[in-house]
N, CA and C atoms as a LAMMPS dump frame, in Angstrom:
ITEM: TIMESTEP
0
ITEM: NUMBER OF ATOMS
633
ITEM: BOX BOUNDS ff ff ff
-5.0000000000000000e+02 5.0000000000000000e+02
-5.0000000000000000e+02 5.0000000000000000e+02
-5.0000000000000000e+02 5.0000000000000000e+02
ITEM: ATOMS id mol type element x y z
1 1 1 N 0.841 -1.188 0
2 1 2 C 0 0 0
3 1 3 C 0.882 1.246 0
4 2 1 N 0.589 2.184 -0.648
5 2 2 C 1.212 3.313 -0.834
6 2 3 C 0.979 4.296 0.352
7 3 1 N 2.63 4.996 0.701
8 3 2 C 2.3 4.919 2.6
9 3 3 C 1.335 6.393 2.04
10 4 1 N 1.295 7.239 1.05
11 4 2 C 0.821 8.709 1.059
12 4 3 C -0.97 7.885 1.385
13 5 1 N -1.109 6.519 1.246
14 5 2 C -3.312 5.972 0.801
15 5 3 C -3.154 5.735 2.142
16 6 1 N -4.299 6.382 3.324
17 6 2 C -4.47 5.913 4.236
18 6 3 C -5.424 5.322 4.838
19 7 1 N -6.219 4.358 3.171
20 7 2 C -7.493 3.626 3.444
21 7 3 C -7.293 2.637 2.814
22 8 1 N -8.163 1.543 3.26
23 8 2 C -8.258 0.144 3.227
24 8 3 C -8.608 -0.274 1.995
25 9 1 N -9.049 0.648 1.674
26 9 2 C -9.587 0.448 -0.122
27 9 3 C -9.71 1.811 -0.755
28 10 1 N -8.817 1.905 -2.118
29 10 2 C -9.302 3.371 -3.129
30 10 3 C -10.704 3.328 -3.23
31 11 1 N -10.819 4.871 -3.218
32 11 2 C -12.511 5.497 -3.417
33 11 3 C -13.094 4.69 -4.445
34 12 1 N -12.276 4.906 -5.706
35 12 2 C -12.825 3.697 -7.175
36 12 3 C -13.457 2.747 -6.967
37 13 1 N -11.799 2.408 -6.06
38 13 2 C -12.788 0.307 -5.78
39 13 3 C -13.612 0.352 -4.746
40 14 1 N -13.608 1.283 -3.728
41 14 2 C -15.002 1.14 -2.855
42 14 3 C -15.982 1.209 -3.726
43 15 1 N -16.266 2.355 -4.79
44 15 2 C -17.168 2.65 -5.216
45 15 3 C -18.214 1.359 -6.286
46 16 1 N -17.025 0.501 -6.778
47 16 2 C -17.763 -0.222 -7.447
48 16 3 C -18.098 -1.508 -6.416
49 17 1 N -17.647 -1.94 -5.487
50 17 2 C -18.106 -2.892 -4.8
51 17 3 C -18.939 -2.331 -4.095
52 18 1 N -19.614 -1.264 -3.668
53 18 2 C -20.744 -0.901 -2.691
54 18 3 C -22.039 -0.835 -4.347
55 19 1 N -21.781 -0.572 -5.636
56 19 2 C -22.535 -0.685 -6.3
57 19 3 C -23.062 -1.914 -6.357
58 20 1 N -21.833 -3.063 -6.729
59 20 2 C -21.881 -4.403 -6.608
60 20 3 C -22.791 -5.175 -5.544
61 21 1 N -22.727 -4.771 -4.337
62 21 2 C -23.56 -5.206 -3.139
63 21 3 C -25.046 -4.385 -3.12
64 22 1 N -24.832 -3.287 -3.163
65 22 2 C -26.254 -2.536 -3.805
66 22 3 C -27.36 -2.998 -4.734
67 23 1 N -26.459 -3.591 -5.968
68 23 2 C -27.693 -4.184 -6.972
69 23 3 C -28.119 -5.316 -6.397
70 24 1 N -27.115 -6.532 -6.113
71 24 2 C -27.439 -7.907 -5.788
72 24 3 C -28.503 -7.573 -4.537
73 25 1 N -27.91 -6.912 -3.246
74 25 2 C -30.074 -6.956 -2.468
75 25 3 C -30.741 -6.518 -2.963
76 26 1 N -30.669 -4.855 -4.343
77 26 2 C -31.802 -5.016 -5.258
78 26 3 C -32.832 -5.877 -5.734
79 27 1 N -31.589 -6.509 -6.441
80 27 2 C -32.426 -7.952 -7.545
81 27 3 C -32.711 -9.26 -6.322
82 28 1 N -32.319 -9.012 -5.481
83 28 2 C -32.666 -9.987 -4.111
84 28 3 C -34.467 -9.556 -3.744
85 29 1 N -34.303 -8.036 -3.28
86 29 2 C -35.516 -7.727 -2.922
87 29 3 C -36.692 -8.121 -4.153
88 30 1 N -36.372 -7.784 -5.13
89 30 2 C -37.537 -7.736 -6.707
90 30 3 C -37.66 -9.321 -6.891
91 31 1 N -36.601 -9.895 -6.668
92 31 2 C -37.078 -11.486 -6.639
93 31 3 C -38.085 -11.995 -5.607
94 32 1 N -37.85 -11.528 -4.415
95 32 2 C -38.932 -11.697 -2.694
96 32 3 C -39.971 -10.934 -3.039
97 33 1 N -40.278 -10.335 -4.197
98 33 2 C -41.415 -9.414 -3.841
99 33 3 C -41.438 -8.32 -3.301
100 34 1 N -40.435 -7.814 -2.472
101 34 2 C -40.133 -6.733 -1.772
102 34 3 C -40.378 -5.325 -2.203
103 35 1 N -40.56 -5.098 -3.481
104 35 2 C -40.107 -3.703 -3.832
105 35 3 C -41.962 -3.039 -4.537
106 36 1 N -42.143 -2.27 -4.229
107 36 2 C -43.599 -2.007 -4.625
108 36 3 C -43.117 -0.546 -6.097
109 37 1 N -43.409 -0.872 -6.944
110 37 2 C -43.26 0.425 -8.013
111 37 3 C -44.373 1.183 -8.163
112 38 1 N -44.471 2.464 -8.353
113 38 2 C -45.766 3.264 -8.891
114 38 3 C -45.255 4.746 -9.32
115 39 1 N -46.169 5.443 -9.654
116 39 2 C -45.726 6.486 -10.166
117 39 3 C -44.687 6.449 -11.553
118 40 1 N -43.654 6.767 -11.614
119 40 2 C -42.856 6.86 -12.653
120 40 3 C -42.046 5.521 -13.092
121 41 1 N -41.81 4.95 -11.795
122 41 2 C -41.257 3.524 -11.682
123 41 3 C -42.438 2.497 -12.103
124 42 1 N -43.549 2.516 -12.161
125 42 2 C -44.436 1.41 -12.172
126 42 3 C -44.329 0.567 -13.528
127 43 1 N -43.252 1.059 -14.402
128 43 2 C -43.183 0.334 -15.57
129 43 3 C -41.783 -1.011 -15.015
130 44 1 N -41.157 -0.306 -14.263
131 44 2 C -40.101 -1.348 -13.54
132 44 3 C -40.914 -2.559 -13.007
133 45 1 N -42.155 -2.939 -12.488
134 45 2 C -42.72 -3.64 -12.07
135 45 3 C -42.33 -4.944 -13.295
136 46 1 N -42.559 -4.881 -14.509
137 46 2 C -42.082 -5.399 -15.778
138 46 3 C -40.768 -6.229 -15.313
139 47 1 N -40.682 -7.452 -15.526
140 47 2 C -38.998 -8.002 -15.475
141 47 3 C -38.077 -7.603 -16.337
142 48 1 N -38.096 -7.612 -17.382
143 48 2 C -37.663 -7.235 -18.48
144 48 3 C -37.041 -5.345 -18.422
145 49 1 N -38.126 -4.507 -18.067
146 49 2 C -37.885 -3.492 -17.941
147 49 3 C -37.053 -3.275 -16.438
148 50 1 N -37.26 -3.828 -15.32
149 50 2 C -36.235 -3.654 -14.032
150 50 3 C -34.692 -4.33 -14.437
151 51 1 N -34.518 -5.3 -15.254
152 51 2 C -32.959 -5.878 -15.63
153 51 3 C -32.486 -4.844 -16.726
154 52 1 N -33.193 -4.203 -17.193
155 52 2 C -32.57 -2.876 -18.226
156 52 3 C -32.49 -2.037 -16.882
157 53 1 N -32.951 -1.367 -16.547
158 53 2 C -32.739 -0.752 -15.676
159 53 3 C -31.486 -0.998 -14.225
160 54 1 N -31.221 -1.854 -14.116
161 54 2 C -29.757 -2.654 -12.985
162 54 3 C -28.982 -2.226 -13.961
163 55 1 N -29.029 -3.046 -15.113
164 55 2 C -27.76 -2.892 -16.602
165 55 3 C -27.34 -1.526 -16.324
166 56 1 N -28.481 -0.321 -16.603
167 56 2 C -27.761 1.195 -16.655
168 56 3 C -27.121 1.123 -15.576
169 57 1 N -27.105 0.678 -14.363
170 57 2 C -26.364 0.933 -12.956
171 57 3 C -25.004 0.892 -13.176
172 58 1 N -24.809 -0.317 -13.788
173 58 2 C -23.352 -0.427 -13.813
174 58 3 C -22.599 -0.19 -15.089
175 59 1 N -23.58 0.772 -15.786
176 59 2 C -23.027 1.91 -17.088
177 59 3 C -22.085 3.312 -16.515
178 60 1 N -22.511 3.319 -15.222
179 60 2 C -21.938 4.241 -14.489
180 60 3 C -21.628 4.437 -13.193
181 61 1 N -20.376 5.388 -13.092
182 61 2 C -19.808 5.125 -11.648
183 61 3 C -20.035 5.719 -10.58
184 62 1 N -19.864 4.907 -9.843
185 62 2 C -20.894 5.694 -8.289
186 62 3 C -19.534 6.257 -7.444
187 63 1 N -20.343 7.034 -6.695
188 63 2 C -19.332 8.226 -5.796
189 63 3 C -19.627 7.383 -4.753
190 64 1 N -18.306 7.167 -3.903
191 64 2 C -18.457 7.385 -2.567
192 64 3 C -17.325 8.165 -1.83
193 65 1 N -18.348 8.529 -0.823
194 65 2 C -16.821 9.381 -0.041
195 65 3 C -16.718 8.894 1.184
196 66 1 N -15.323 9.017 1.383
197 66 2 C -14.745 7.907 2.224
198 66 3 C -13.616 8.846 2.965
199 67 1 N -13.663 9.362 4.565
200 67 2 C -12.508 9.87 5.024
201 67 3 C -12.294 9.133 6.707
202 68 1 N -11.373 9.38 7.185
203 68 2 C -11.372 9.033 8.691
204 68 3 C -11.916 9.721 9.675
205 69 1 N -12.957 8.988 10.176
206 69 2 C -13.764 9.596 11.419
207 69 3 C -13.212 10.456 12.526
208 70 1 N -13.373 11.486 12.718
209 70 2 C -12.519 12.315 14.062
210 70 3 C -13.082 12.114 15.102
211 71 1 N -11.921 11.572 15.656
212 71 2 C -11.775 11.126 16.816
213 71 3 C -12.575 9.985 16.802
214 72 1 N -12.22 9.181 15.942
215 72 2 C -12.914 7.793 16.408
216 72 3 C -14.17 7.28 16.365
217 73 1 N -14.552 6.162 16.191
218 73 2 C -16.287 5.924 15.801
219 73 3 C -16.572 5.901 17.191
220 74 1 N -16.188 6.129 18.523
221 74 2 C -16.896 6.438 20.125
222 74 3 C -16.976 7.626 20.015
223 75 1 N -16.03 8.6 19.021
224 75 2 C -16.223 10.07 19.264
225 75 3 C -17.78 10.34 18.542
226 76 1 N -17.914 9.701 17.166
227 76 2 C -19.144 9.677 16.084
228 76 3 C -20.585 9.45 16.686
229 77 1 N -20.255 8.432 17.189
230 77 2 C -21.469 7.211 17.716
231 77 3 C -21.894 8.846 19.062
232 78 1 N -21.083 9.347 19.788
233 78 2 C -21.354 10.209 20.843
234 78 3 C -22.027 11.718 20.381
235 79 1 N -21.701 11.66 19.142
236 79 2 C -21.898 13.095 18.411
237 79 3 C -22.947 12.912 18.17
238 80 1 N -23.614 11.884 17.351
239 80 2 C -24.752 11.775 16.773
240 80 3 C -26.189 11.08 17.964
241 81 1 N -25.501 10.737 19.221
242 81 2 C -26.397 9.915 19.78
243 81 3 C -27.219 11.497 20.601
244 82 1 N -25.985 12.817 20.429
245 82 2 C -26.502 13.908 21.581
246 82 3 C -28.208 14.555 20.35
247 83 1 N -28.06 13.876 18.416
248 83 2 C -29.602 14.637 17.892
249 83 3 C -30.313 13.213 18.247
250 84 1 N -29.837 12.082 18.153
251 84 2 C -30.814 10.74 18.314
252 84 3 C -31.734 10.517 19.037
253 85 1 N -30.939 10.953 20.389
254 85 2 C -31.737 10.329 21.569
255 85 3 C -31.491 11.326 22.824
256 86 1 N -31.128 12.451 22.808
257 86 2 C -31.079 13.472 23.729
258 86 3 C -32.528 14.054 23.354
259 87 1 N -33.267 14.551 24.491
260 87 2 C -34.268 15.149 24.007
261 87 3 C -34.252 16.577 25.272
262 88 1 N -34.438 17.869 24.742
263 88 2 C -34.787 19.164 25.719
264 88 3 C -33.135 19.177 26.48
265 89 1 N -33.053 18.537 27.195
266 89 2 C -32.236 18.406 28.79
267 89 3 C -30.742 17.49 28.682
268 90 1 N -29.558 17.736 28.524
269 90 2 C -28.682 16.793 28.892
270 90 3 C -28.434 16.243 30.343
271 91 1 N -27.88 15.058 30.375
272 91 2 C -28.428 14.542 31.963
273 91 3 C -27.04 15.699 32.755
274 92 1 N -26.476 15.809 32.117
275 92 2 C -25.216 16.793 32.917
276 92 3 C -25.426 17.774 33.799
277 93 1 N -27.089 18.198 32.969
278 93 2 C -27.204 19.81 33.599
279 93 3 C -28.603 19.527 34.394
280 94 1 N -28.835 18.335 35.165
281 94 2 C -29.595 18.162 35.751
282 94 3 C -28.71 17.525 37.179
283 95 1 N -28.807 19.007 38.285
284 95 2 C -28.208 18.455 39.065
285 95 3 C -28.432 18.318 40.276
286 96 1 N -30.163 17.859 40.943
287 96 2 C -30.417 17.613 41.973
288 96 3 C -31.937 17.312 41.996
289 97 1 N -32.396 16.72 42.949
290 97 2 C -34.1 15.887 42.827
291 97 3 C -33.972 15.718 44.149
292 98 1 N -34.978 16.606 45.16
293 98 2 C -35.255 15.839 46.155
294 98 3 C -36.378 15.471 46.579
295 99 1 N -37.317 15.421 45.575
296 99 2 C -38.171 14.522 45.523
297 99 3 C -39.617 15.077 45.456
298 100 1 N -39.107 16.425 45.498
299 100 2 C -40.615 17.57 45.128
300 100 3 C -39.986 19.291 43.954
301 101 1 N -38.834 18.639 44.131
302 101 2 C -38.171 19.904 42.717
303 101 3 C -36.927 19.335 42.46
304 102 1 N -36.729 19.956 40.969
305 102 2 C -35.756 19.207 39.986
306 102 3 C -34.598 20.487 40.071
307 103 1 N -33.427 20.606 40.267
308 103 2 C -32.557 21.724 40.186
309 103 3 C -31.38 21.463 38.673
310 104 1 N -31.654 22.084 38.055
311 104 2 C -31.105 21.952 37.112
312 104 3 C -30.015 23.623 36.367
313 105 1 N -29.367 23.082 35.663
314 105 2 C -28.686 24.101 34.998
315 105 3 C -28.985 24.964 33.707
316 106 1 N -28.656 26.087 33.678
317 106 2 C -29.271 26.582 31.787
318 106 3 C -28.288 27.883 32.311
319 107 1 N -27.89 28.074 30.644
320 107 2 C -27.679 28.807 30.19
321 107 3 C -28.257 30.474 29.768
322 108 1 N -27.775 31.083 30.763
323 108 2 C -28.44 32.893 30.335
324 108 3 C -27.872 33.385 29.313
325 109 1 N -28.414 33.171 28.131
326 109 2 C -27.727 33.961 26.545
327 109 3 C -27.901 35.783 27.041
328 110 1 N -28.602 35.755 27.619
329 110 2 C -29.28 37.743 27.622
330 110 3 C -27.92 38.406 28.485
331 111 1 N -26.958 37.314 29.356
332 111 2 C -25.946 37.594 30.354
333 111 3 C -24.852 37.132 30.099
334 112 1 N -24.344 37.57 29.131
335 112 2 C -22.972 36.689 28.773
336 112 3 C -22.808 35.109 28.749
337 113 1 N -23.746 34.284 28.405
338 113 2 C -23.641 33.26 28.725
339 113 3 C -23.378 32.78 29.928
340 114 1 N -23.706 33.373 31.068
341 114 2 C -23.953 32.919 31.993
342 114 3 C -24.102 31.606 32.703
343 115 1 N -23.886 30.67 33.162
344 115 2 C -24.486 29.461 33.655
345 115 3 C -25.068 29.689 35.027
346 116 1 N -26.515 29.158 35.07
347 116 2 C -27.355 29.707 36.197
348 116 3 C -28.04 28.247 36.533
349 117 1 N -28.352 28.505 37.438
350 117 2 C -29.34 27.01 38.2
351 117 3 C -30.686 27.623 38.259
352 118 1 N -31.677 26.591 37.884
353 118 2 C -33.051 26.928 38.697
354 118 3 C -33.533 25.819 39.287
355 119 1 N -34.889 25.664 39.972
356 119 2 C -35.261 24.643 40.61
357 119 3 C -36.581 24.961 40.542
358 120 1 N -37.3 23.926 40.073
359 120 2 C -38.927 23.51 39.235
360 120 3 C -39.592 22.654 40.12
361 121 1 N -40.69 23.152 40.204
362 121 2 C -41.423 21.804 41.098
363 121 3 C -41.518 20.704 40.268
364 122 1 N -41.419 19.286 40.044
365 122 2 C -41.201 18.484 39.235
366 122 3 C -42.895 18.11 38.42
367 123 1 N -44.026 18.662 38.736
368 123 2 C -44.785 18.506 37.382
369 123 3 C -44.856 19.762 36.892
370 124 1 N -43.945 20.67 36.913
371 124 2 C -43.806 21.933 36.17
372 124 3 C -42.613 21.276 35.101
373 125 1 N -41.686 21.076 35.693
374 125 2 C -40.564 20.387 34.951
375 125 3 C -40.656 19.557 33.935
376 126 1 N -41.872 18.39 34.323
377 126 2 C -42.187 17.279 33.297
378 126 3 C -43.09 18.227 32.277
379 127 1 N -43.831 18.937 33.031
380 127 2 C -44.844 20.01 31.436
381 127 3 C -43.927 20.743 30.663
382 128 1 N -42.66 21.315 31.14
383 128 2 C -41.829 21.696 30.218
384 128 3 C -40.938 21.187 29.448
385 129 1 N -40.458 19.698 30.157
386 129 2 C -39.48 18.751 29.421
387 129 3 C -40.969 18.399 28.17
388 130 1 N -41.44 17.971 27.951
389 130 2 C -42.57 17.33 27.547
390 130 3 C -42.845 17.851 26.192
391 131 1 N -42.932 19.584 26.594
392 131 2 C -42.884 20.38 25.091
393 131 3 C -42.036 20.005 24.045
394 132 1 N -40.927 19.378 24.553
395 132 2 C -39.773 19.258 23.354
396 132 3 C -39.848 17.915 22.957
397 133 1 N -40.844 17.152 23.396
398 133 2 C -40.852 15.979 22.322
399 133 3 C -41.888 15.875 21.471
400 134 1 N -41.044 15.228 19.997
401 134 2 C -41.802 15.354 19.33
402 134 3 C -43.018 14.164 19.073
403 135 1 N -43.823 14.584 17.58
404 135 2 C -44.703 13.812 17.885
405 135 3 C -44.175 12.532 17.401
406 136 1 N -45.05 11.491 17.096
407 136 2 C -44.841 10.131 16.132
408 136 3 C -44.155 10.356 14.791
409 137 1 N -43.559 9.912 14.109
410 137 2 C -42.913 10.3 12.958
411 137 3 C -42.268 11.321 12.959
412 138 1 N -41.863 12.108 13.437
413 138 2 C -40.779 13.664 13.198
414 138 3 C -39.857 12.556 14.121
415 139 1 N -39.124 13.38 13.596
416 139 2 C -37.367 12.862 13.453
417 139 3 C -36.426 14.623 13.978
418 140 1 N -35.167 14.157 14.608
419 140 2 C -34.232 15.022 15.206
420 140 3 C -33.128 15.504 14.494
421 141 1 N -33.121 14.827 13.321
422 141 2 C -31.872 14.609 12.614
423 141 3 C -32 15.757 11.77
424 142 1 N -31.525 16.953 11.515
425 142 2 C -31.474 18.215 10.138
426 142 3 C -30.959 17.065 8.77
427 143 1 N -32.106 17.157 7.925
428 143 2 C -31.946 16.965 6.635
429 143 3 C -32.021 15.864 6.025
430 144 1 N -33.215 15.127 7.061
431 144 2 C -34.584 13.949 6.965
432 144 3 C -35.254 14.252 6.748
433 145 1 N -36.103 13.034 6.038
434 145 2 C -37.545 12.913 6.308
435 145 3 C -38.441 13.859 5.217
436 146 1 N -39.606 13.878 5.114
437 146 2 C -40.098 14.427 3.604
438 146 3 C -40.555 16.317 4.291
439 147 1 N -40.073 16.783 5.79
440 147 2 C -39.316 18.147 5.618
441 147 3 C -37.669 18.419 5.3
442 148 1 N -37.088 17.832 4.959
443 148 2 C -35.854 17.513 4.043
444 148 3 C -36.039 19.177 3.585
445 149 1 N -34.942 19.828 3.166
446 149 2 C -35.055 21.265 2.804
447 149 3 C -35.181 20.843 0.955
448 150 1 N -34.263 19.754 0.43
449 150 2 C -34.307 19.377 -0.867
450 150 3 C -35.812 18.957 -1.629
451 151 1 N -36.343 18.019 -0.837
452 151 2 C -37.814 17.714 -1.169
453 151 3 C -38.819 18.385 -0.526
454 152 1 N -38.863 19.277 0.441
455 152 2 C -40.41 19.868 1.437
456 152 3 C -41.39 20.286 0.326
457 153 1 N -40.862 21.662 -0.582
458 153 2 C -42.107 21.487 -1.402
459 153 3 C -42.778 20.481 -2.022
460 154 1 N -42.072 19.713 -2.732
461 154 2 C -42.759 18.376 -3.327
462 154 3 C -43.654 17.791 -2.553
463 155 1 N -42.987 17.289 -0.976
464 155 2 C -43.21 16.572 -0.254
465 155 3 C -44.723 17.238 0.31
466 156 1 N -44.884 18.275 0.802
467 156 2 C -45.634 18.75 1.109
468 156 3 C -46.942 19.1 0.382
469 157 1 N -46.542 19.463 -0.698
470 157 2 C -47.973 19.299 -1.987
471 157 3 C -48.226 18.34 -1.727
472 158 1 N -47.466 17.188 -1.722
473 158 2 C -48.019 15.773 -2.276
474 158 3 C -48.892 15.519 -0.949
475 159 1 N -48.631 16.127 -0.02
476 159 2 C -49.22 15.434 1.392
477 159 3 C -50.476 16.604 1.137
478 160 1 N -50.349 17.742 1.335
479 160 2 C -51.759 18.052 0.718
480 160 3 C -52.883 17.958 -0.018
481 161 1 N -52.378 17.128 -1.102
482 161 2 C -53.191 16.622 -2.347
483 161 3 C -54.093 15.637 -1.737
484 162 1 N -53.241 14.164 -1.244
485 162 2 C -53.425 13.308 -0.382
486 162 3 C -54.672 14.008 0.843
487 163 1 N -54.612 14.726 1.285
488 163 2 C -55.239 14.724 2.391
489 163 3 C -56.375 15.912 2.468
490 164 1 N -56.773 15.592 0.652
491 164 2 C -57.504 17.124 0.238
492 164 3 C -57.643 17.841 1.157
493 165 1 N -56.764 18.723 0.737
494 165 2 C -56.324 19.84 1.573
495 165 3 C -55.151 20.851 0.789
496 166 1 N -55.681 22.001 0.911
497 166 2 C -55.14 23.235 0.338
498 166 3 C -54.871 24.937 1.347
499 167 1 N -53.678 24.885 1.282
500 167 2 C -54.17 26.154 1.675
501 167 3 C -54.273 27.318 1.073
502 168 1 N -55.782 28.419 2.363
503 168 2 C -55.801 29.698 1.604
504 168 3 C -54.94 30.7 0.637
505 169 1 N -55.789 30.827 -0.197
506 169 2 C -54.844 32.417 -0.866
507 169 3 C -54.46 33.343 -0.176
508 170 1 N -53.35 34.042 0.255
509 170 2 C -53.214 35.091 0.882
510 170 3 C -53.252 35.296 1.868
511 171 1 N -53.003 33.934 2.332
512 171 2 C -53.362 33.766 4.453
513 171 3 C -51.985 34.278 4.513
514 172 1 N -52.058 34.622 6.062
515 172 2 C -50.757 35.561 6.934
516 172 3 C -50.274 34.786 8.218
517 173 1 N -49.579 34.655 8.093
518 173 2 C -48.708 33.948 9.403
519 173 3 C -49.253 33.68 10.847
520 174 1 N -50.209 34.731 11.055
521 174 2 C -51.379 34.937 12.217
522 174 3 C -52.878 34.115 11.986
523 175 1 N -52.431 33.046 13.12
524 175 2 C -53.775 31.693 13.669
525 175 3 C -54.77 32.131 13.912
526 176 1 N -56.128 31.887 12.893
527 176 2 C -56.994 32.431 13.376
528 176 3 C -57.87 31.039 13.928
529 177 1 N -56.861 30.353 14.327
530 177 2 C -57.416 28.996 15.186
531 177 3 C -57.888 29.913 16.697
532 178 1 N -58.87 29.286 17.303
533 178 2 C -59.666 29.843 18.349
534 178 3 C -58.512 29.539 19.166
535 179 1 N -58.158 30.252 20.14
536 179 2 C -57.302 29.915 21.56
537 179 3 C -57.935 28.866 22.274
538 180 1 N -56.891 27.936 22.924
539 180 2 C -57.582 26.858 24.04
540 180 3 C -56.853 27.525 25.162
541 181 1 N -56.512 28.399 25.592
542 181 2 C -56.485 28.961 26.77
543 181 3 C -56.377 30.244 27.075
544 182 1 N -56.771 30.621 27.672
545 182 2 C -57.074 32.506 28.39
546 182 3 C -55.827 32.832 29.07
547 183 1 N -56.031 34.052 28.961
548 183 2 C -54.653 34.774 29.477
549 183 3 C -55.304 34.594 31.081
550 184 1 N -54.137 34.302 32.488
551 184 2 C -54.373 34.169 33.357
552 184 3 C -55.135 36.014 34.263
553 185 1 N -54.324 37.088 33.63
554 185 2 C -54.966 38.15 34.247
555 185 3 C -56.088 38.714 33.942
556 186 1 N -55.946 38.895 32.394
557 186 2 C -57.183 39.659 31.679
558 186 3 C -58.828 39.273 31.635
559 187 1 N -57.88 37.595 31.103
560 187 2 C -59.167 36.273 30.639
561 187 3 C -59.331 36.089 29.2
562 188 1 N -58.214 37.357 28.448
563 188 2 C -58.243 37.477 27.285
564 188 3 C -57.907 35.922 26.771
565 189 1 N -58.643 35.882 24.895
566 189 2 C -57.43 34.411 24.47
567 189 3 C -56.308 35.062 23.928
568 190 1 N -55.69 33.552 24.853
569 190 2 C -54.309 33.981 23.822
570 190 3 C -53.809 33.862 22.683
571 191 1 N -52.788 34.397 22.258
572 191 2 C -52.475 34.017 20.237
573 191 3 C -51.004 34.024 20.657
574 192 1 N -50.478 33.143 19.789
575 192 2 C -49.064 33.075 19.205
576 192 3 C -48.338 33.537 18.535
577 193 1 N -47.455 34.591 19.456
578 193 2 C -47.04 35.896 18.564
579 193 3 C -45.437 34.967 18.332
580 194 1 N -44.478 36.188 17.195
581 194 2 C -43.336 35.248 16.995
582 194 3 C -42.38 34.937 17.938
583 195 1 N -41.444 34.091 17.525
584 195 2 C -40.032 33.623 18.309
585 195 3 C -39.179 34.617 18.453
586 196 1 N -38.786 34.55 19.726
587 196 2 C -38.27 35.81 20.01
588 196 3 C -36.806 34.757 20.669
589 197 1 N -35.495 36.048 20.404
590 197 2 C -34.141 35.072 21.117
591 197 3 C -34.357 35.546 22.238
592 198 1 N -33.314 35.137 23.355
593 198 2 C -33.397 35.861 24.495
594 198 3 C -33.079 36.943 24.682
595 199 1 N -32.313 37.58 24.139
596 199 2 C -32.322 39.049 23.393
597 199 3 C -32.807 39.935 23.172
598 200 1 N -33.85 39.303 22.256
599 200 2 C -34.938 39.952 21.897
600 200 3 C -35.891 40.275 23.127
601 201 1 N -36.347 39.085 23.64
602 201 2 C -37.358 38.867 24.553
603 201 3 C -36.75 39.938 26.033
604 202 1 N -35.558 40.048 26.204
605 202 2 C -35.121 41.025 27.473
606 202 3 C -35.07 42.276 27.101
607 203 1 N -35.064 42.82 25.164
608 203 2 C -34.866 44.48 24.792
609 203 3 C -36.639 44.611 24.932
610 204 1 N -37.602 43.564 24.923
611 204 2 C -38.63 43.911 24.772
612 204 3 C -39.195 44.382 25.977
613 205 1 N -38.988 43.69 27.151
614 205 2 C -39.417 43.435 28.482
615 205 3 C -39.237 44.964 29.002
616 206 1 N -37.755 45.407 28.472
617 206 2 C -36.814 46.344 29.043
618 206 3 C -38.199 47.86 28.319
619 207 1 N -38.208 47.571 27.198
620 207 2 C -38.611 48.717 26.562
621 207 3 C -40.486 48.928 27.039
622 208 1 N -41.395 47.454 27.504
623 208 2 C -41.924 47.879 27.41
624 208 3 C -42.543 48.126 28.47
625 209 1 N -41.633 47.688 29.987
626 209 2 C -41.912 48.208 31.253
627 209 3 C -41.946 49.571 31.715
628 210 1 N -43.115 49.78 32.119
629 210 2 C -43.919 50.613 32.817
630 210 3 C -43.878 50.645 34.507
631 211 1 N -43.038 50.239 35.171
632 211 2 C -43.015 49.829 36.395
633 211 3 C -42.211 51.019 36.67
């Protein structure tokens, strides 16, 4: 091996043996039945027309990219497990329970980054951990799933079509869904005004106190 190659296999020859293993569970799956065609593909359903179709595969060469993991596949496996399976809270910054409040850590962006403690009565805590999970099907990962930034429009017509359903001409960012809860002083409903940073939310507080 050439000491400048510091992989187990050239990109080339990876590339054609991951094609190689690619088609064969292809034509594995289309033999089991496995593979359902429709839309543009539904002519592949055809035997004849899916073995023309493998043929073009290996008319041309596939990319792969191939570099060394930093710091290691424990460093990888750790990087990716904090969008997988972390949800709201790392267990780090949760640092006390005695059994009627949760004391935990956060970050003050409005204060120099600050690190500050608070302490929650624990079904205040669970109503706020709670917000940040998502529902059934949404995913954590940036640049999944059919909100993908590459497919959303597509994806999203198509789920509209599906679920006749369109939206208005000329609607505005503002819910004119009825409120399910009242403001605690007024009794007013409430509405969902925008996202504000913490920034924002402390020049507002600042500017619009009257006290």
């Amino acid at each position: 091996m050439n000491k400048r190659q510091s992989y187990f296999l050239p990109v080339k020859v990876l590339g054609r043996i991951f094609r190689q293993r690619f088609v064969k569970g292809l034509r594995l799956a289309y033999r089991r039945g496995q593979l359902a065609f429709g839309g543009k593909t539904a002519s592949l359903a055809e035997a004849r027309q899916f073995q023309a179709f493998v043929d073009r595969l290996f008319r041309q060469n596939w990319i792969v990219y191939a570099k060394p993991s930093l710091g290691g596949p424990r460093t990888v496996l750790r990087y990716l497990g904090r969008y997988t399976h972390r949800v709201a809270i790392s267990n780090h910054r949760l640092l006390a329970f005695d059994g009627q409040r949760v004391t935990f850590q956060w970050k003050d962006y409005a204060r120099g980054n600050q690190q500050r403690t608070m302490a929650l009565p624990a079904p205040e805590f669970l109503r706020r951990f709670l917000q940040h999970v998502l529902p059934r099907g949404f995913v954590r990962i940036r640049q999944f799933g059919y909100l993908a930034t590459p497919c959303r429009t597509a994806r999203l017509t198509l789920a509209r079509k599906l679920l006749d359903f369109m939206p208005a001409q000329g609607t505005t960012t503002t819910s004119t869904v009825a409120a399910t809860w009242n403001c605690p002083r007024c009794g007013g409903a409430m509405e969902i005004g925008p996202n504000l940073t913490a920034t924002e939310l402390v020049w507002r507080c600042q500017f619009f106190d009257t006290s």
